[in-house]
C-alpha positions in Angstrom: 265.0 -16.4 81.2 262.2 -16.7 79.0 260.2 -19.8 80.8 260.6 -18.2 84.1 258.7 -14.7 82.9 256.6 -16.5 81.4 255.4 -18.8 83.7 256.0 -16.3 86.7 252.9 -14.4 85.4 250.7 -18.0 85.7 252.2 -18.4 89.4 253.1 -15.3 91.1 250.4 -11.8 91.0 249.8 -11.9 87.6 246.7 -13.4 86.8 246.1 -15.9 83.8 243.3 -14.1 82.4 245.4 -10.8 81.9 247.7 -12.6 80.0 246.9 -16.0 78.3 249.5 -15.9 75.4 252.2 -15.6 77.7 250.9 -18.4 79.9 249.6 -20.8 77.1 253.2 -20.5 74.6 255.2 -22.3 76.9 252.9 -25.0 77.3 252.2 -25.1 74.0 256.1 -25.5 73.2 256.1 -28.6 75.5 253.3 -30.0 73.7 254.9 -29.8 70.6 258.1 -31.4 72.1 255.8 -34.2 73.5 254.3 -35.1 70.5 257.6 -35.1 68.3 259.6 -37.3 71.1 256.1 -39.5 71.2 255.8 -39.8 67.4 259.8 -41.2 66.9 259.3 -43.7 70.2 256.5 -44.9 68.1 258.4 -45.2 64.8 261.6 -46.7 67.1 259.1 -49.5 68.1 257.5 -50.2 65.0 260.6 -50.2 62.5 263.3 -51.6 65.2 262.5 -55.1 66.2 265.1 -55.1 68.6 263.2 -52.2 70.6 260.4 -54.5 71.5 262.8 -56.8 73.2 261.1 -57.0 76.7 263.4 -55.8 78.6 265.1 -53.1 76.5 261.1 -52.0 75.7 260.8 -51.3 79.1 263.8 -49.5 79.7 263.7 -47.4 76.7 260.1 -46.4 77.7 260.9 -45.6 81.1 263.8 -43.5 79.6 261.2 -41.5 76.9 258.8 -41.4 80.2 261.4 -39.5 82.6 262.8 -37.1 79.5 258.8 -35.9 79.7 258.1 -35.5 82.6 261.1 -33.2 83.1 259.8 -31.4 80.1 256.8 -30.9 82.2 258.1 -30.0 85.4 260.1 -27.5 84.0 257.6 -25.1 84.8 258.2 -25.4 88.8 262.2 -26.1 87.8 262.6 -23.0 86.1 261.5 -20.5 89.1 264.5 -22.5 91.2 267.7 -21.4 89.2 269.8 -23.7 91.8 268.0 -26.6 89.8 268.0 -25.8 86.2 271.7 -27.1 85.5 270.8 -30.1 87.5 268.0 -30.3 84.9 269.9 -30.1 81.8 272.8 -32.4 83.3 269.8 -35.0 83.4 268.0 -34.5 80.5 270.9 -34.8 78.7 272.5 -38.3 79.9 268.5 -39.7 79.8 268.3 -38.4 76.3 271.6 -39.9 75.4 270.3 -43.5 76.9 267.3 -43.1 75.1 268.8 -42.1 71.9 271.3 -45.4 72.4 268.5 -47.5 73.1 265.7 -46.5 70.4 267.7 -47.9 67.3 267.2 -44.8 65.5 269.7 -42.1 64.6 266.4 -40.0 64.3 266.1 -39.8 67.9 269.0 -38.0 68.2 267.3 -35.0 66.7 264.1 -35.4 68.0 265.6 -35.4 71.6 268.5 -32.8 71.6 267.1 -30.1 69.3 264.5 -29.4 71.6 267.0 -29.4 74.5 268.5 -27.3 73.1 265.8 -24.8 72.7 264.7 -24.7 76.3 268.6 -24.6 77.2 268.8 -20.9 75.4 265.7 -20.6 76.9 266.4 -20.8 80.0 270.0 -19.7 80.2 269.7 -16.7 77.1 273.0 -16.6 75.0 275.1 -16.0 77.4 277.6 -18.6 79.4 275.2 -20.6 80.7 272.9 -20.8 77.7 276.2 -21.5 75.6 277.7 -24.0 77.9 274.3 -25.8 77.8 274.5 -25.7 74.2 277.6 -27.2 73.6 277.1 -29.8 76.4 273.8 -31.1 74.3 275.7 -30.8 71.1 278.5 -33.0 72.6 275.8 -35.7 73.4 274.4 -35.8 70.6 277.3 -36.0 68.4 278.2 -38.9 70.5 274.7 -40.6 69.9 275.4 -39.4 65.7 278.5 -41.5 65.8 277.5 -44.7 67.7 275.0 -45.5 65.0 276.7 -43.6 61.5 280.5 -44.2 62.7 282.9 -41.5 63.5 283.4 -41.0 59.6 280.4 -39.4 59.7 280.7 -36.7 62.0 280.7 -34.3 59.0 277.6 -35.5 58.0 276.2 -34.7 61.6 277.7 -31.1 61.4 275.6 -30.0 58.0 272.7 -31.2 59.4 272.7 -30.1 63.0 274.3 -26.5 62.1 271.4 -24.8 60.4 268.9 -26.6 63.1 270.7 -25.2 66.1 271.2 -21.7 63.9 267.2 -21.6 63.3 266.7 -22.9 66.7 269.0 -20.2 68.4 267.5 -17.2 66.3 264.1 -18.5 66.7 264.1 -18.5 70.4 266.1 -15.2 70.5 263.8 -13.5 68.6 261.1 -15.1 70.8 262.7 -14.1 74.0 262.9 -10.5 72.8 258.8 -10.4 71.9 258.4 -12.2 75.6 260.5 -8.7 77.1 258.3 -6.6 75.3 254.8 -7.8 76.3 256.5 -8.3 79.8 257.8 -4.2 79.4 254.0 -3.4 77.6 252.5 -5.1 81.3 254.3 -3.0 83.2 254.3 0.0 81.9 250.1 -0.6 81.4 250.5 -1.4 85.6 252.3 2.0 85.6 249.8 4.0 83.7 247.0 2.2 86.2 248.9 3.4 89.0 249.5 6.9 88.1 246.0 7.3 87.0 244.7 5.9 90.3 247.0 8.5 91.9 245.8 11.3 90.1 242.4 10.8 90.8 243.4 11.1 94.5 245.4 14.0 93.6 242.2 15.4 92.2 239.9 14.9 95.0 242.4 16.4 97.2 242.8 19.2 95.3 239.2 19.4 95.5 238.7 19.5 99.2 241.7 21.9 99.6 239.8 24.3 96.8 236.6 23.6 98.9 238.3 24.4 102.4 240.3 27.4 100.8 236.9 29.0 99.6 235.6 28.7 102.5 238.2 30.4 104.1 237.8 33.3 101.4 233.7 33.5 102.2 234.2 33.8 105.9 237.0 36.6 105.3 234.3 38.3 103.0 231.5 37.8 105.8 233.8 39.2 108.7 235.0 42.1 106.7 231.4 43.1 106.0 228.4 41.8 107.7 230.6 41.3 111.0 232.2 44.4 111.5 229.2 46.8 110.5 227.0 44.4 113.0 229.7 44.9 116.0 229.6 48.8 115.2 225.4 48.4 114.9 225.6 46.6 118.6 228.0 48.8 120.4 225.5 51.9 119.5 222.6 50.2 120.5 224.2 49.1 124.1 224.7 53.1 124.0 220.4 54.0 122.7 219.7 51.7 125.5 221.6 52.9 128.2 220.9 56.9 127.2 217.3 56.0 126.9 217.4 54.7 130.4 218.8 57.6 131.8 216.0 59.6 130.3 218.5 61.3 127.9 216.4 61.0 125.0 218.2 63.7 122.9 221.6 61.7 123.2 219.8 58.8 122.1 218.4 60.3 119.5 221.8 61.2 117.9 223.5 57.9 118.5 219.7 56.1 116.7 220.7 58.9 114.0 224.5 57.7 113.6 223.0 53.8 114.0 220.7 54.4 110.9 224.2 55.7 108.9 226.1 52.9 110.2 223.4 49.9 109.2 223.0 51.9 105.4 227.0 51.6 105.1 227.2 48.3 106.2 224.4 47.3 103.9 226.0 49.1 100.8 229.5 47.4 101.9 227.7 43.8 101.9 226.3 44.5 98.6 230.0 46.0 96.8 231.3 42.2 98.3 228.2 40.3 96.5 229.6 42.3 93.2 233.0 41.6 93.4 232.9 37.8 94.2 230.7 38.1 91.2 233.5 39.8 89.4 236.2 37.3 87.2 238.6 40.1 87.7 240.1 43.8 88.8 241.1 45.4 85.9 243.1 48.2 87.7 244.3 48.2 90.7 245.0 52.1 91.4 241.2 52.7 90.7 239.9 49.9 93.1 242.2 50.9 95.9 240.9 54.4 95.3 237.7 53.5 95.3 237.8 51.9 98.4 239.5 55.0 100.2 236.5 57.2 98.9 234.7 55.0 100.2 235.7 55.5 103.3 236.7 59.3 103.2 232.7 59.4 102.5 231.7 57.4 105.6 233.7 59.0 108.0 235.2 62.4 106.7 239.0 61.3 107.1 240.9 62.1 104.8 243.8 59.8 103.0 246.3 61.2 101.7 247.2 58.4 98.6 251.3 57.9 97.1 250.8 55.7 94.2 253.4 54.0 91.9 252.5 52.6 88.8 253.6 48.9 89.3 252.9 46.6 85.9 250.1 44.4 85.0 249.6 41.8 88.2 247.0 38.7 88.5 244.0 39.0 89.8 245.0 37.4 92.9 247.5 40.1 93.9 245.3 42.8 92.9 242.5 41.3 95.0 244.4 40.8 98.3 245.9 44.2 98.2 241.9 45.9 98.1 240.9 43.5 100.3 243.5 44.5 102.8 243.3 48.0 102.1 239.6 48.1 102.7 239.5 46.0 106.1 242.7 48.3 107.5 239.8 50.8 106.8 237.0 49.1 108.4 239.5 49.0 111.6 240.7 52.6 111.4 236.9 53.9 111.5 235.4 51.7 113.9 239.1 51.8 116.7 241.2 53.9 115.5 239.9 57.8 116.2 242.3 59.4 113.6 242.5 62.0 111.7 244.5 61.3 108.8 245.5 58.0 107.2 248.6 57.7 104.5 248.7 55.2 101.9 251.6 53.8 100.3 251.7 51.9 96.8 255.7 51.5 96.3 258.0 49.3 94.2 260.9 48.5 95.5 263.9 45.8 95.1 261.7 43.2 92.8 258.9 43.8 95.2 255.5 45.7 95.9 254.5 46.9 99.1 251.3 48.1 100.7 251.3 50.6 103.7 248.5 51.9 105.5 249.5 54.2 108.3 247.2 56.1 111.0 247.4 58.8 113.3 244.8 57.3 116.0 245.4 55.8 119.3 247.2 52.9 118.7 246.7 49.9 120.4 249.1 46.6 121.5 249.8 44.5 118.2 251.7 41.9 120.8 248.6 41.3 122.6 245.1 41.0 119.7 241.8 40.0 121.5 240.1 36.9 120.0 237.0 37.1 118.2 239.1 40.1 116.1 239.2 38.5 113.0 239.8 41.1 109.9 243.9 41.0 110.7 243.5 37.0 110.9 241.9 37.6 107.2 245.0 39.8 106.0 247.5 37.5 107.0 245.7 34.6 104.8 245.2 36.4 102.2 248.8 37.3 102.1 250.2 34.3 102.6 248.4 33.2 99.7 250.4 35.0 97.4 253.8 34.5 99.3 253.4 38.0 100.9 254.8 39.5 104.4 252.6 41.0 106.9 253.6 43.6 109.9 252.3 45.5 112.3 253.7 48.4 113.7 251.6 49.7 116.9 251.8 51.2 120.3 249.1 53.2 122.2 248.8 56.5 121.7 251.4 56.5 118.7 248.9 55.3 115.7 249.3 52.1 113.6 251.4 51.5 110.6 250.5 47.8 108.5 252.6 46.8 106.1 252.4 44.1 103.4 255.2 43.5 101.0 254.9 40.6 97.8 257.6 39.6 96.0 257.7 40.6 92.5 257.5 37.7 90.8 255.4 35.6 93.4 252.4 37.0 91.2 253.6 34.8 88.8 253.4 32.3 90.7 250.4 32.5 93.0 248.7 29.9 91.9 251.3 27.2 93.3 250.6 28.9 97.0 249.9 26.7 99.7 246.1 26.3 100.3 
């Protein structure tokens, strides 16, 4: 119903300043309606003498003033659907007194075509609208005849057909503008809304990027500075408890291994400066080796190092593999006591796994102390890239660790949970 969008927007959440066209046309119609029904109660007075009979003046006036102010009310009328057939019911019989009393078969027209109007309107072209149609028709052929004669009804026919025709197309058209500015609204409340929402989106992302980096830098931090400043600590404890029982030579040994341990620990905080520096790893076989001499150069174990050649993987993959590789390392020299280590590079069943396996004493993977945080580090970085982690341990039987990713979750790392 094209008055009740329209004037739904002045009343309900819409405001009027968003949308003044749609609020002012109505208005503007009734206006227009005002002034025709105004200007032929004027002529009806001035050309009729009978009209200004007292009594029929006032009746006819108080007629023209009710038909008005129904044209004005409509606005409240139409956002009660119960009411708008009592309005057209009522409109139409004071239109039709009016019309009988204003001595002019002019009236007729100036009355019913605008009823007409509002009835399609209100109702569209559908069995309302049409039923209101013919209902206003009907009265106004009856107020055609009472002053032409029923010989005339032909007459009324070529005259009122191609008004109602203009009339009908007119509003249709009119009601079909009024849909799309209402449609153009709310798909502009739809764009505001979406945009609103991905600005939250974007600060969220933003906090979970934030959170997730902070994350990587204490992983980086632990893997380094933390583990080569445990080692430092433990020897130390060991300097100061030699030196106290005046074995000076021990002490001097462990001071010697102490001095070894802070340059490796300083070299290993510099290589993780470099690579967050880095944008990417551009081969995986060579960074894990690198990471195993290393290693083999620290603490004379040797690794004994079963590649495959998987294809080309992101830089996240690549990265959590080394990372990985290089803190099972870290744990093996400073826990372990082994003497060989085997690594595994395999692909197998859309998938590429990762084993590290020791021959040292072993320890209980059910039961890891707190404070231990490099296997805490694997298992995010893992997870990260859809991976699986295990741990395979008893005492006195070595360690095996195991990480297995998915194939194709490479692909698709960057949809990971943060």
């Amino acid at each position: 119903m094209v008055f009740t969008r329209y004037w739904r927007y002045n009343l309900g959440d819409m405001k009027e300043t968003s949308v003044p066209n749609l609020n002012r046309d109505p208005r503007l119609l009734v206006l227009f309606l005002t002034i025709i029904v105004l200007g032929m109660y004027a002529v009806s007075i001035v050309t009729i003498p009978e009209v200004r009979q007292p009594l029929r003046l006032v009746t006819f006036t108080l007629l023209i003033v009710v038909h008005l102010a129904l044209h004005w009310m409509l606005e409240k009328i139409s956002l009660h659907p119960k009411w708008i057939p009592w309005y057209i019911v009522v409109q139409g019989l004071v239109s039709l007194a009016a019309t009988l009393l204003s001595g002019t078969v002019g009236m007729v027209y100036a009355l019913y075509m605008g009823l007409i109007g509002e009835g399609i309107g209100l109702l569209g072209l559908k069995r309302g609208g049409l039923m209101a149609l013919v209902y206003y028709l009907l009265l106004s052929l009856i107020g055609f005849i009472y002053y032409t004669g029923i010989t005339s009804a032909g007459w009324w026919a070529i005259g009122t057909l191609p008004i109602v025709i203009f009339v009908a197309t007119y509003v249709t058209l009119y009601m079909r503008q009024v849909e799309a500015r209402e449609r153009a609204q709310i798909l502009a409340s739809e764009l505001e809304t979406a945009n609103r929402q991905l600005t939250e989106y974007a600060a969220q992302v933003e906090d979970l990027t934030i959170a997730n980096e902070r994350q990587r830098m204490a992983r980086e931090l632990h893997d380094t500075l933390s583990q080569g400043l445990a080692g430092l600590i433990l020897q130390l404890e060991a300097v100061d408890a030699h030196l106290a029982s005046q074995r000076h030579d021990k002490a001097q040994s462990i001071i010697g291994n102490a001095m070894e341990q802070a340059r490796l620990t300083l070299a290993n905080a510099r290589r993780v400066i470099d690579d967050l520096r880095q944008t990417s790893l551009d081969d995986l076989d060579s960074a894990l080796r690198l990471e195993m001499d290393r290693f083999t150069e620290a603490t004379g174990i040797p690794i004994r190092f079963h590649p495959d050649h998987p294809p080309p993987l992101p830089d996240p993959v690549k990265e959590t593999l080394v990372r990985a590789l290089a803190e099972s390392l870290t744990n093996i020299a400073h826990h372990a006591r082994a003497q060989n280590v085997d690594v595994n590079l395999r692909m197998k069943d859309k998938s590429l796994s990762l084993t590290i396996q020791d021959d040292g004493v072993g320890f209980d993977a059910s039961s890891i102390p707190a404070g231990h945080y490099g296997i805490l580090g694997i298992k995010e970085r893992v997870r990260l890239v859809n991976g699986q982690f295990e741990i395979q341990s008893e005492n006195g039987k070595g360690t095996l660790l195991k990480i297995t990713i998915p194939f194709l979750a490479g692909r698709s790392v960057d949809k990971a949970p943060l």
